[in-house]
C-alpha positions in Angstrom: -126.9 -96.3 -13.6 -128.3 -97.5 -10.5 -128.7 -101.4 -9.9 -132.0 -102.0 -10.0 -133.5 -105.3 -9.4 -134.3 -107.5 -12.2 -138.0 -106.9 -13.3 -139.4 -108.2 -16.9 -142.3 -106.7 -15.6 -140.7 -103.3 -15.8 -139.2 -104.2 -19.3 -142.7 -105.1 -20.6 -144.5 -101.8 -19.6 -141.6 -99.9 -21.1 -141.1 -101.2 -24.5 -144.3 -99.8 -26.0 -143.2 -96.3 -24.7 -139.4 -97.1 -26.0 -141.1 -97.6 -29.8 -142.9 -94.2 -29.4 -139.7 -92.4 -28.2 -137.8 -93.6 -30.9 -136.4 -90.3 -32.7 -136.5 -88.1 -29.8 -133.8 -87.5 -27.3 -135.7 -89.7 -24.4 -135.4 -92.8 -26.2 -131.5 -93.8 -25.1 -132.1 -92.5 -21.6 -135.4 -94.5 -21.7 -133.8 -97.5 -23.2 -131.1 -97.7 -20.5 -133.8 -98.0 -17.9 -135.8 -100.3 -19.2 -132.5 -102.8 -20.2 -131.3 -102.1 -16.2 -134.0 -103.4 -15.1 -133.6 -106.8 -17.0 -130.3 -106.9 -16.3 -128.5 -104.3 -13.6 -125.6 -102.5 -14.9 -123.2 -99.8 -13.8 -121.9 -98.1 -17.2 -123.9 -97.9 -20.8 -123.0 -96.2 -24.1 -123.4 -96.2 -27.8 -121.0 -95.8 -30.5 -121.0 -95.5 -34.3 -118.4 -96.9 -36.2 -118.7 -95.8 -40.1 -116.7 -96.9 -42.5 -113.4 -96.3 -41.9 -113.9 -93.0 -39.8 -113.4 -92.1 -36.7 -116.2 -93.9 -34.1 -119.2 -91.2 -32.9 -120.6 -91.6 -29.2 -124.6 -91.1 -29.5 -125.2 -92.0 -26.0 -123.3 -91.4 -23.2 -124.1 -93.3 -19.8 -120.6 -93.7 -18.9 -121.4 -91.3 -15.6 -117.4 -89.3 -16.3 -115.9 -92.5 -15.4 -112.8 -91.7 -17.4 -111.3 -87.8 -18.5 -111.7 -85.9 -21.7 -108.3 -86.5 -23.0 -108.9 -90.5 -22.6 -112.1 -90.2 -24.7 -110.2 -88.0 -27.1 -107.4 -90.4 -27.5 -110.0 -93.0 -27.9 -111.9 -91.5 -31.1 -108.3 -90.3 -32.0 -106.9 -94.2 -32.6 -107.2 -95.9 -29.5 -110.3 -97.4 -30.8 -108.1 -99.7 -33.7 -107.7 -101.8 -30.4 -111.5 -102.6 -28.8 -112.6 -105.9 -29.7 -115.7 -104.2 -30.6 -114.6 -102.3 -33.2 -113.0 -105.4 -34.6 -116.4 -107.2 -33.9 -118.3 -104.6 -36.2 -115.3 -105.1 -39.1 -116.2 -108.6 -39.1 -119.8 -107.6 -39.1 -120.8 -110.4 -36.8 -124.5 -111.1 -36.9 -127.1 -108.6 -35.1 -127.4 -109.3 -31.5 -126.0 -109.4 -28.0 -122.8 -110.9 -26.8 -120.4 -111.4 -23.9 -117.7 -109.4 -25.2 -115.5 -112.2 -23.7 -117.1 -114.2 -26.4 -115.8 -111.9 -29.1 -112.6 -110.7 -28.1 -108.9 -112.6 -29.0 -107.8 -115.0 -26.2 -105.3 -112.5 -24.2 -107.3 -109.4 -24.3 -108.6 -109.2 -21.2 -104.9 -109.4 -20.0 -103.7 -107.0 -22.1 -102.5 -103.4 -21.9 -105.3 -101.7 -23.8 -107.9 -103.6 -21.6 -106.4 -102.8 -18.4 -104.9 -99.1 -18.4 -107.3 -96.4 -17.4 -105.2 -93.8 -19.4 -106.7 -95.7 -22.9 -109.8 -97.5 -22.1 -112.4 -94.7 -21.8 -115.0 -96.9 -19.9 -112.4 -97.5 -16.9 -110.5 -95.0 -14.0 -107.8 -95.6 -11.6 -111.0 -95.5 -9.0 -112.8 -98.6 -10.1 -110.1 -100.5 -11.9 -111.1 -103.1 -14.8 -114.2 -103.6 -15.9 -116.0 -106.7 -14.7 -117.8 -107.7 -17.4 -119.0 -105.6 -21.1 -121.9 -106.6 -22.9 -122.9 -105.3 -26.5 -125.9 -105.5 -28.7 -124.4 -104.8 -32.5 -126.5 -103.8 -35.1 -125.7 -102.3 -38.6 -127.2 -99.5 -40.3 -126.3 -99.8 -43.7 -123.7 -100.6 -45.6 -121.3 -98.6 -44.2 -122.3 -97.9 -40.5 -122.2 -100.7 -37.4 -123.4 -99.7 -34.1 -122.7 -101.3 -30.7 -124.4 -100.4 -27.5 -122.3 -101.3 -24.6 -123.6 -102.3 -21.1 -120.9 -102.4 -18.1 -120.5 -103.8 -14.8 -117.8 -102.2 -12.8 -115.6 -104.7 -10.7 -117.4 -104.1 -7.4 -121.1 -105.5 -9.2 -119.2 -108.6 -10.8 -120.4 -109.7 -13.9 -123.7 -110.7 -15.3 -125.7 -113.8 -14.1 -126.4 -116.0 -16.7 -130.1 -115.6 -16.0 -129.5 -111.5 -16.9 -127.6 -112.4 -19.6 -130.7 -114.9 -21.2 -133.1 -112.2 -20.4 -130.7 -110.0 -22.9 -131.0 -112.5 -25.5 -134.7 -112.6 -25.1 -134.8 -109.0 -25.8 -132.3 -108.5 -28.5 -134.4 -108.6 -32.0 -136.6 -105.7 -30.4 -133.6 -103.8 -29.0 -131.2 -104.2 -32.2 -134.5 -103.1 -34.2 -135.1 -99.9 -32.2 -131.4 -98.9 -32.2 -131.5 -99.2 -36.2 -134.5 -97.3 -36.2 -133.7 -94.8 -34.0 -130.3 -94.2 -35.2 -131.0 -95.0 -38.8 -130.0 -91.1 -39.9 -126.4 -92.1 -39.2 -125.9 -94.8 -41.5 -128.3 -92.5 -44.1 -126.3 -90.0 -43.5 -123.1 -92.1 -44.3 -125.2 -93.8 -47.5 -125.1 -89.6 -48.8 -121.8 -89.0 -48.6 -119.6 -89.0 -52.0 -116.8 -88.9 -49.9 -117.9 -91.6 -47.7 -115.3 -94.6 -47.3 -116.2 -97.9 -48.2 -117.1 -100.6 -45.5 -113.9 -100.8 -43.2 -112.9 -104.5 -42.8 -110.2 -106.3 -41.1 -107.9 -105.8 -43.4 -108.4 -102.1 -44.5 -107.9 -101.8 -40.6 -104.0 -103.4 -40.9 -103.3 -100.3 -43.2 -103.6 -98.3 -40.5 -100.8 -100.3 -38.8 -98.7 -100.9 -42.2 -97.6 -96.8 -40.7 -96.1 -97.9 -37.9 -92.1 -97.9 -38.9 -92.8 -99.0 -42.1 -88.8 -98.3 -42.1 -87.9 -100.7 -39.6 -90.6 -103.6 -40.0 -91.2 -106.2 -42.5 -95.4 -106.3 -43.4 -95.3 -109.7 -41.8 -94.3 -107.8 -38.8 -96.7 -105.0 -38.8 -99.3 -107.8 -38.9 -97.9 -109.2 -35.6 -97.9 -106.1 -34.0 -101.4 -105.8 -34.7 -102.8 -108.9 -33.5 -100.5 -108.5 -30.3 -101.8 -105.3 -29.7 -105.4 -106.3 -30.6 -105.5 -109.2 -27.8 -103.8 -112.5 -29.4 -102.1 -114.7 -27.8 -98.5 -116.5 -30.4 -100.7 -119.4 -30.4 -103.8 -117.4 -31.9 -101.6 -115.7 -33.7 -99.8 -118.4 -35.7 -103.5 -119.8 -36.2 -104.6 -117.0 -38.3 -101.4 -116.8 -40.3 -101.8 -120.6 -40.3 -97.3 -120.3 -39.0 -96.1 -122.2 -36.3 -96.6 -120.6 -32.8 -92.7 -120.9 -32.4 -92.2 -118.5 -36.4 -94.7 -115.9 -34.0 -92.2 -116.0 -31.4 -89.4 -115.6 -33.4 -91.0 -112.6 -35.3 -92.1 -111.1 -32.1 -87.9 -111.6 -30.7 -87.2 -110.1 -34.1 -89.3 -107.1 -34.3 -88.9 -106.1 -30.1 -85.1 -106.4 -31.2 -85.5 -103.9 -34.2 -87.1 -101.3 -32.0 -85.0 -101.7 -29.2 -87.5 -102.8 -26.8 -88.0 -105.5 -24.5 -91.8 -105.9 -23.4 -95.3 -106.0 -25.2 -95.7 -102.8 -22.7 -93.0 -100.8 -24.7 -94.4 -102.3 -27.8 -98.0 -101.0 -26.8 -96.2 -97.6 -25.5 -94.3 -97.0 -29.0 -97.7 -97.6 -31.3 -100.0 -95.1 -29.0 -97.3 -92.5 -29.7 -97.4 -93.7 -33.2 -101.7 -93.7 -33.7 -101.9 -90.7 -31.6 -99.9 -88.4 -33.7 -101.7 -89.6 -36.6 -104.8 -88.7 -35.3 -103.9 -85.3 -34.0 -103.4 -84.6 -37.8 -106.2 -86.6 -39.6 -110.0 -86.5 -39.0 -109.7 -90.0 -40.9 -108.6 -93.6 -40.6 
């Protein structure tokens, strides 16, 4: 959207009218406004994660930034690697957060983060994003939704004075996103053939796939974390292992698969997740 300046005022005549939208199509739109105004931003969306399924966009403000095929590739698998997905499997507390906050310690540096032919809310055009914000909310017991806000790099990234004027707005927000979206999470609740509540580690099944032939468990792990944004050190604090046993299992692991980079480590597992998605509606 258009950066707008700041205006509680705006926010405060809007929010009675955002309550009566609620469950008609003019409630995201509306919404977007009246959170732009608080705190400009460039990009906005809103996922559904359920379960262990596929993510659903509900809203999409995210002007074409990035092509079909990325967002494809996205609900295909690329998602396993967002910090906000991994943020709703830990089922963090409703409310809004820096997603620098959230993600590992090397995300923001890694491969997933930076390549516009993966993330869906970047292009070759505008590069990186500047900064993400997310409000995250479950609905139900199965179903976490995260509505994104973005600032491309040419914006920079929220004040800190936007960012408090978030927080102030958050329990109302989080309360109409539940409310309005609540048929998803019903709709989940319904299902006999629903999945149960993904977690952390039903998500490392989906990475016990990847040459299962050629890699130890411990080593699938690794590849996980590395590709999720960890740094050896973080790492070998999770698996409570010394940073140097990471290193040696990463040394290991690129020597199996005959590589030489995190890049042709990140390269091999798209193929991998990719063609499992092409074939699967579920993860």
């Amino acid at each position: 959207m258009t950066a707008l300046a700041s205006s509680p005022d705006t926010w405060n005549a809007m929010a009675p009218e955002l309550v009566a939208r609620i469950g008609t199509p003019d409630f995201a739109p509306g919404l977007a406004v009246a959170l732009g105004s608080l705190a400009p931003f460039d990009l906005d969306c809103v996922f559904a994660y359920p379960g262990q399924d596929r993510p659903r966009l509900l809203h999409d403000g995210l002007k074409g930034i990035s092509s079909a095929p990325v967002m494809q590739n996205y609900m295909d698998g690329t998602y396993l690697l967002d910090a906000v997905y991994t943020s709703c499997l830990r089922r963090v507390p409703t409310g809004v957060y820096r997603l620098a906050d959230l993600a590992p310690d090397d995300f923001f540096e890694g491969e997933y983060y930076n390549s516009p032919d993966v993330h869906p809310c970047i292009s070759m055009e505008s590069g990186a994003l500047a900064e993400e914000v997310v409000f995250l909310v479950p609905v139900g017991s199965r179903v976490y939704l995260a509505y994104s806000l973005m600032r491309q790099n040419a914006s920079g990234p929220f004040s800190d004075e936007a960012f408090g004027r978030l927080i102030t707005t958050a329990p109302l927000v989080t309360a109409m996103m539940a409310s309005h979206w609540r048929q998803v999470g019903e709709a989940e609740e319904r299902s006999a053939a629903s999945p149960p509540p993904a977690t952390e580690e039903a998500m490392e099944l989906a990475f016990r796939t990847f040459l299962p032939t050629r890699l130890t468990p411990r080593e699938q792990t690794i590849v996980s974390l590395v590709l999720r944004g960890h740094s050896s050190l973080s790492i070998g604090n999770l698996l409570d292992i010394a940073e140097g046993t990471v290193k040696i299992h990463r040394k290991n692991l690129y020597a199996k698969l005959g590589i030489s980079s995190q890049t042709e480590l990140f390269n091999l597992f798209l193929k991998h997740i990719l063609k499992e998605g092409a074939g699967s509606s579920k993860r």
